[in-house]
C-alpha positions in Angstrom: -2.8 -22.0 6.5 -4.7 -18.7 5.5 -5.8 -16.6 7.6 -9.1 -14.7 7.9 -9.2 -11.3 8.8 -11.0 -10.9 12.6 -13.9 -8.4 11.0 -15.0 -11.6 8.4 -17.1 -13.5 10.1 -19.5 -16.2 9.8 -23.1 -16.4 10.5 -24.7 -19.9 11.3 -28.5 -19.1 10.3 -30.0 -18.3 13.4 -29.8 -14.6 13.4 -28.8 -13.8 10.2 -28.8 -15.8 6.7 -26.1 -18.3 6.8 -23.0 -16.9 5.3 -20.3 -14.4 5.4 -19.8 -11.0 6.3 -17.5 -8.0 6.2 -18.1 -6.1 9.3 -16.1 -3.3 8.2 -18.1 -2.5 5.2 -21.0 -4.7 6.2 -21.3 -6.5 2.8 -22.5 -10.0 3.4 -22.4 -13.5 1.1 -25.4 -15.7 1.6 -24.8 -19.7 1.4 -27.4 -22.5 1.9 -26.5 -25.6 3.0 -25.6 -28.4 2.3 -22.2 -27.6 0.6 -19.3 -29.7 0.7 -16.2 -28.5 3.1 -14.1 -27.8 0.1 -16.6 -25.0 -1.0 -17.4 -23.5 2.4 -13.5 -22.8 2.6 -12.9 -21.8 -1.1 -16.3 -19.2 -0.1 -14.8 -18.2 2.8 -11.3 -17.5 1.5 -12.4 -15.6 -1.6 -14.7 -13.2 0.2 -12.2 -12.8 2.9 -9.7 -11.9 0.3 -12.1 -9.6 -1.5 -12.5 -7.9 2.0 -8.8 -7.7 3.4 -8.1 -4.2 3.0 -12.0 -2.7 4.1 -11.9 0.2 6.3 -14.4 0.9 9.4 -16.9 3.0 8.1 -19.5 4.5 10.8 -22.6 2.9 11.9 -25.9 4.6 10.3 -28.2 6.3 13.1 -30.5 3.3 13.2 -28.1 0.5 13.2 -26.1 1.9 16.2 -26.9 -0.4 19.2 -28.6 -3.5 17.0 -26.6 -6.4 17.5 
């Protein structure tokens, strides 16, 4: 099974587009629904692959403390 580095996450629509994001360099993929299963993990795998070696880079002024 691959694994997903812990800063790629997932967002489920509610407070952000549905879709992927780096939270290291904040770079996000947008997805609508409905997809099959088979494409949500190909997504998921290839933008976490893109992202595996992303370094923390520092908050901007105004996005410190939005969450």
């Amino acid at each position: 099974m691959k694994r997903i580095p812990e800063w790629i996450i997932a967002h489920d629509g509610t407070r952000q587009p549905m879709g992927f994001e780096c939270e290291r360099c904040r770079m996000r993929q947008k997805l609508e629904l409905p997809v099959s299963v088979d494409y949500f993990v190909d997504l998921s795998v290839a933008f976490a692959k893109e992202h595996s070696r992303c370094t923390a880079k520092p908050l901007a002024a105004d996005e410190e403390g939005k969450g």
